[in-house]
N, C-alpha and C positions, 0 to 999 in steps of 0.2 A: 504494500500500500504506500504508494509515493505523493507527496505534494510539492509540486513545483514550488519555487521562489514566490510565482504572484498570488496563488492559492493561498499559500503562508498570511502575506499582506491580507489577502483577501477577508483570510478565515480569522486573524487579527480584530481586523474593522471590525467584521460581526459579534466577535467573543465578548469586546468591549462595548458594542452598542448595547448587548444582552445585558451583560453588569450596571448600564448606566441608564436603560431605559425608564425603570420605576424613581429614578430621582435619587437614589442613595446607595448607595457602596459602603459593604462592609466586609470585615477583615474573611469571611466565609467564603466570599464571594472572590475575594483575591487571591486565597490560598488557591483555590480550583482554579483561579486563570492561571496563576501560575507552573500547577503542573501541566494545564492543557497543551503550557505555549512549552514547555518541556517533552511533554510526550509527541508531540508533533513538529518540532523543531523550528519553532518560531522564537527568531532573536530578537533585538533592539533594534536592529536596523527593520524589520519586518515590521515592527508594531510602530515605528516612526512615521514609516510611508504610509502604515496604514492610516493616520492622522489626517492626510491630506487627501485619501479617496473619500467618494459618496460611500453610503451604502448600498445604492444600488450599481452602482462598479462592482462594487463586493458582491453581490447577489450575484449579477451574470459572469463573473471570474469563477463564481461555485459552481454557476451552472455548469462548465465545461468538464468538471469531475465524472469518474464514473459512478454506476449504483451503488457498488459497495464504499467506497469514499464517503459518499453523500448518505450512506447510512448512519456512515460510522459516525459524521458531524452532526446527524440530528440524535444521535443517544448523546454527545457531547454538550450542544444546545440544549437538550433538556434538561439535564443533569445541572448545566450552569446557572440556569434561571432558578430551578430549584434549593440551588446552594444554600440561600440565606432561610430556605426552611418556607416561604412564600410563593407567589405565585402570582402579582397582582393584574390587572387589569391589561396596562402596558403593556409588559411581558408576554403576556397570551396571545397580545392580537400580534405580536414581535415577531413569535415564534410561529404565530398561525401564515404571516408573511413569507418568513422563510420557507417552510414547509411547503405553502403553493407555488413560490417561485423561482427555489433553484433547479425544481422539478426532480423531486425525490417521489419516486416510482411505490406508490402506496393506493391502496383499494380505496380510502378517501378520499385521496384528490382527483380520482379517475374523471376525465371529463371537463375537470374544473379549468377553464383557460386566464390563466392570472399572472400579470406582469407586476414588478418593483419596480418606484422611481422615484428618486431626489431631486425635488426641486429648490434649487437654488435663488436666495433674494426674491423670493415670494412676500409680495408687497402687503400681504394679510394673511391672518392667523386664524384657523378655525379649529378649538382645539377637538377632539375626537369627534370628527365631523366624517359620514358619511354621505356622500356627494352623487345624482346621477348624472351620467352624460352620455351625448349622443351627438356625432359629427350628422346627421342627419333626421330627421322628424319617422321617431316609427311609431306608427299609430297604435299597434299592437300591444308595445312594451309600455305605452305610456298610460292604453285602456286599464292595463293587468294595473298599474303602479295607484290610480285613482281607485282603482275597486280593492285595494290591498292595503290602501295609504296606513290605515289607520295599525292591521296585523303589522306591516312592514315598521312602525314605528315602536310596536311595543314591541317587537325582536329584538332590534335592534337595542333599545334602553334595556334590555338586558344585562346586555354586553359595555352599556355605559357608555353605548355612541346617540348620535342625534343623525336624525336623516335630516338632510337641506334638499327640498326637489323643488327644482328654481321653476318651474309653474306657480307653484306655493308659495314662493319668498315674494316672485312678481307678482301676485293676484294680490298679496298681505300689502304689498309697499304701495300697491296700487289705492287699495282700501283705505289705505293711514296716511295719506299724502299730506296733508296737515300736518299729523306728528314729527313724519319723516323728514320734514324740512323743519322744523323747531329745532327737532334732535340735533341734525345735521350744523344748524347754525353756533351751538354750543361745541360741539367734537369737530367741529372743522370751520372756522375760525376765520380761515384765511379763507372763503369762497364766498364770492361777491354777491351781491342779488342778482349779477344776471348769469352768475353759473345757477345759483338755485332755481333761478327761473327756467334754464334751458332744461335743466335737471326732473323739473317739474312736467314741462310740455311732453318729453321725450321719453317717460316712464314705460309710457303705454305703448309704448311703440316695441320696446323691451320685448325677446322670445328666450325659450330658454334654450336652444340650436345655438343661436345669435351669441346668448354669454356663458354656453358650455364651450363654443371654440373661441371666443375673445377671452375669454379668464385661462384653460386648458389646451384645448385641442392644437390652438395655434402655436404655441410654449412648446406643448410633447412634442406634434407633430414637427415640428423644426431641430427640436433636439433628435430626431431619426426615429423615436416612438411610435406609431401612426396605432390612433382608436379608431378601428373604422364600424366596431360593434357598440349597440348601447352599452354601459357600462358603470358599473359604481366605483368609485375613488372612495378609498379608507385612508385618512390619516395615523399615520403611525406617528406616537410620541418620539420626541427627542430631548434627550438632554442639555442639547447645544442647538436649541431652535436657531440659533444665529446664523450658523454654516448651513445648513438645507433644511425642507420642511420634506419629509419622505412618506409615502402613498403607494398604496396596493392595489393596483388597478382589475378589477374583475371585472370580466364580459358575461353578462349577463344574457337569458333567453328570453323567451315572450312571455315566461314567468318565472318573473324576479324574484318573487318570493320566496318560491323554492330555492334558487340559488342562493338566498339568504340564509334560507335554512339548513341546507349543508354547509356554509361557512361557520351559521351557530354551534351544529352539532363537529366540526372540525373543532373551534376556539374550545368549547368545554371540556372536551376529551384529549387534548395537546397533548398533557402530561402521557397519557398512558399510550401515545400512537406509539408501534413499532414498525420499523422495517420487514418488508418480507423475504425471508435470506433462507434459500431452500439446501442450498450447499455448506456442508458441516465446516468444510475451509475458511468461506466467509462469515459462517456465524463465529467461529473462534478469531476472524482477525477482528471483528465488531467489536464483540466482549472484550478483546483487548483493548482497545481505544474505547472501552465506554468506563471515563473516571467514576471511583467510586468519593463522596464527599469525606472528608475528616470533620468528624462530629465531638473532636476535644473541644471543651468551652476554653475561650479566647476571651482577653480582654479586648473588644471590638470598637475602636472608632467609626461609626455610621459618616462615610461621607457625601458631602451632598452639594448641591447648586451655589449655599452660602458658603463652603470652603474654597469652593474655584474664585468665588471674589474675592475672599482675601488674598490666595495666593498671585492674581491677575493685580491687587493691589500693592504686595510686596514689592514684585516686580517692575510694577509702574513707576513704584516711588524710588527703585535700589541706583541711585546716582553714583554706583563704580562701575554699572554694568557694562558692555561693549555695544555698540551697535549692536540692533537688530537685523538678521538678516531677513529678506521680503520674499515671500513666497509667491506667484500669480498662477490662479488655476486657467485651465481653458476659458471659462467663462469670463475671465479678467478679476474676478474674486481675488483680495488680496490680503495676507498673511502675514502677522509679523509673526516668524518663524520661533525665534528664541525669547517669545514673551508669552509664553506658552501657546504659541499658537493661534492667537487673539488676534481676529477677523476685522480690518480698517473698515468699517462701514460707512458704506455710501450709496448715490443712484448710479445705476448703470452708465450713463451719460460722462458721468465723472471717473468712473471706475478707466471707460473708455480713453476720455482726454490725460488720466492718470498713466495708464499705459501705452498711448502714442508717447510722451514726453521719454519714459521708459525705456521705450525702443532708439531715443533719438538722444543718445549718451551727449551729444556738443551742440542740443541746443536746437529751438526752432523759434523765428520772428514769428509773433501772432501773426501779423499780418501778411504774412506767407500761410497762414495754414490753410486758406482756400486752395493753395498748389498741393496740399496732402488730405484733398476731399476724398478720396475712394481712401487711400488707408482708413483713415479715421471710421469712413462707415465700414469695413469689414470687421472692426475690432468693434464698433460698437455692435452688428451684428450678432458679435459673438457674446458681448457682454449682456447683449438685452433680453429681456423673456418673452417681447414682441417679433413676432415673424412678418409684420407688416412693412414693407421695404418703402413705401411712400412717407409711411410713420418718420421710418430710422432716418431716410433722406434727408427728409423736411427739419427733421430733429441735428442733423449734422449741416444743414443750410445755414441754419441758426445761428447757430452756433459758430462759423467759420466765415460768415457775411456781419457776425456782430449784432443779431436782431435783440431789439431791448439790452437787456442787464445777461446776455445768457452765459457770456463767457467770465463776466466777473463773480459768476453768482458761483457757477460749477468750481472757481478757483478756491471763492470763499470755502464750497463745503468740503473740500479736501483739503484744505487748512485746519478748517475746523476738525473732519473726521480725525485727521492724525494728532492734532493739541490735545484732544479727548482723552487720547489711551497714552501719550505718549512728554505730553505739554511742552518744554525746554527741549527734550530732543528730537521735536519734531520738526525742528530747520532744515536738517540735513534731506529729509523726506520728502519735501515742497517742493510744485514749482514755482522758479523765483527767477529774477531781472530786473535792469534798471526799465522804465520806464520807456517804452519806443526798444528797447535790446530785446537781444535772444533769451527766451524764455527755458531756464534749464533744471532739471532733479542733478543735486552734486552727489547723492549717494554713487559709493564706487560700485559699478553694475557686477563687481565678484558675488557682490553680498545680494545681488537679485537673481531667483533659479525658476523657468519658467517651467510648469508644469508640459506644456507643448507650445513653444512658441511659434510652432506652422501652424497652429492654430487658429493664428493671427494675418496667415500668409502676408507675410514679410522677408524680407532678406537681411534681419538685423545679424544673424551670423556669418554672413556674408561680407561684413563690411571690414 
């Protein structure tokens, strides 16, 4: 039974997302990862890289294993969750995740067609939100869904999700249009009376086709995903909602229901699914890879979301430290690598103009950046979760012709994003010039390590 290198990473990601899904980490939980990454030969450098993938990377790097492999990691997965002696909520739907989507060959999931996906900089938060969607109007799926609403909803609150069925949120928002713009004028502050106005006329007009591919379809579908079946989205928890918000996408029949209810009866019974291993060879190498917990009582520190701040605030404040170095994923998402790992946040827009400057070590005149229009939109491209090309265009027109405030605003907030987590040492970070000069990042480009900088098709190693 062999695991390659990326498997290692892979199966890293997961082990840790398992330990950190339910919000606390305890010494129980750590001994068992620790023999895990022992018995399977995952080092420091393995569980480092692992930091920087999705978990849905991770998900289809396992897919590639075989059936006995993928056996042996779900007695391991179950084993780990159950380490701290619990099993909570998180955990379940984690594990019911994995289970449907590295496509571990079991009499329960028979049938079942279920994808993983991390999305990254998801501009809202819905927490244990179960979501339908549909790149096209089926009339079928959505008769079964209104004559079911009400079973489909208390399955679900079972399980301690919420169904959102955007028919139902537009019909609500339509009904409370009053409230909804009260509401709105208090939590969003900055929107004028005649966004609320437009906000108001245009409600109706709202399908939910319209904003299951404007909020989803257009995002997945760009990112190389394609729904082309109806389909329910399950948010899976994270502990690090910052880095991606991650979803289990299940294609649904013309009765959704039912397919609700084999994921029910999958989530409740997690604990006790086995692999089915008819060869005495592979049940003995299973049983070997299936850790047994150590049940000596420990004195146990529970750690949890409030010790990563302190430790994020150590770090913030330790003025002998060394630079940081900046990690940038594919998406332009970016990293300060040795600050634990603490994610620069910002809009896409910014992320993008952050890594044109990036790529261009000695500097570029603003008023030149109209002669680097297509770069700028391929990276913003990649940094966006819109697959609208008129959108990005129009958004990088803006931007490189100087329309309003658009270029001093995006400087501001990447000033601001780095003074945040960084304050004093965020000079070296910026971009900065006199006045009319070349606008340049002085960080030394050793200390920037691009996750795929073809990513970005460019020729910065080229130069």
């Amino acid at each position: 039974m062999k695991f390659s290198e990326q498997h290692k990473t892979a199966l890293a990601k997961v082990l840790s997302d398992l330990v950190q899904c339910d919000g606390i980490v305890n010494q129980g939980e750590i001994d068992y990862l620790q023999r895990a990454y022992e018995v399977f030969g995952i080092t420091l450098t393995s569980r480092q890289k692992a930091t920087r993938i999705s978990l849905s990377v991770a998900v289809t790097t396992l897919r590639t294993l075989g059936q006995i492999e993928k056996s042996a990691i779900l007695w391991v997965f179950q084993r780990i969750s159950l380490s701290d002696n619990t099993l909570d909520a998180s955990e379940k739907l984690l594990l019911t995740a994995l289970l449907l989507s590295i496509g571990i060959d079991l009499p329960q999931t028979r049938g079942i067609n279920a994808k993983f996906v991390s999305i990254s900089n998801l501009n809202f938060e819905i927490h244990n939100a179960v979501l339908y969607v549909e790149a096209d109007y089926d009339a079928q799926v959505n008769e079964s869904i209104e004559r079911d609403y009400e079973a489909i909803c208390k399955l679900l609150r079972k399980s301690h999700r919420e169904f959102f069925y955007l028919p139902h949120v537009i019909r609500d928002l339509e009904s409370k249009k009053p409230t909804f713009r009260n509401t709105l004028s208090y939590i969003e502050p900055t929107l004028t009376a005649d966004q609320l106005d437009h906000i108001d006329h245009n409600l109706s007009e709202l399908s939910s086709v319209f904003l299951s591919k404007e909020i989803f379809l257009n995002y997945l579908n760009a990112n190389g995903l394609k729904i082309n079946k109806p389909s329910f989205l399950m948010k899976i928890g994270n502990m690090r909602p910052g880095v991606s918000q991650d979803f289990l996408i299940i294609e649904t029949t013309d009765q959704p229901l039912r397919t609700l209810k084999r994921i029910a009866r999958l989530y409740s019974h997690i604990p006790k699914i086995h692999p089915v291993l008819t060869d005495a060879k592979e049940k003995q190498l299973v049983r070997k890879m299936a850790l047994k917990a150590d049940r000596q009582p420990k004195d146990e520190l529970n750690y949890t979301g409030l010790h990563k701040i302190i430790l994020d605030t150590l770090l913030k404040y330790n003025a002998n430290r060394e630079l940081s170095r900046l990690y940038i994923t594919k998406r332009a998402e970016i990293f300060l690598t040795d600050r634990n790992n603490t994610e620069v946040k910002m809009p896409a827009l910014c992320r993008a103009l952050y890594v044109f400057f990036l790529l261009h070590p000695d500097g570029v005149l603003l008023s030149h950046l109209n002669d680097h229009k297509e770069e700028l939109y391929r990276i913003y491209r990649q940094a966006s979760v819109y697959s609208d090309d008129d959108l990005l265009r129009k958004a990088i027109d803006n931007l490189t012709n100087f329309v309003g405030a658009t270029m001093n605003a995006n400087l501001s907030r990447i000033r601001k994003a780095f003074r945040d987590l960084i304050s004093d040492e965020a000079a070296i970070y910026l971009i900065k010039g006199e006045k009319g000069g070349r606008k340049i990042i002085h960080l030394d480009r050793s200390l920037v390590v691009f996750e795929d900088v073809k990513a970005f098709d460019t020729n910065y190693f080229a130069k």
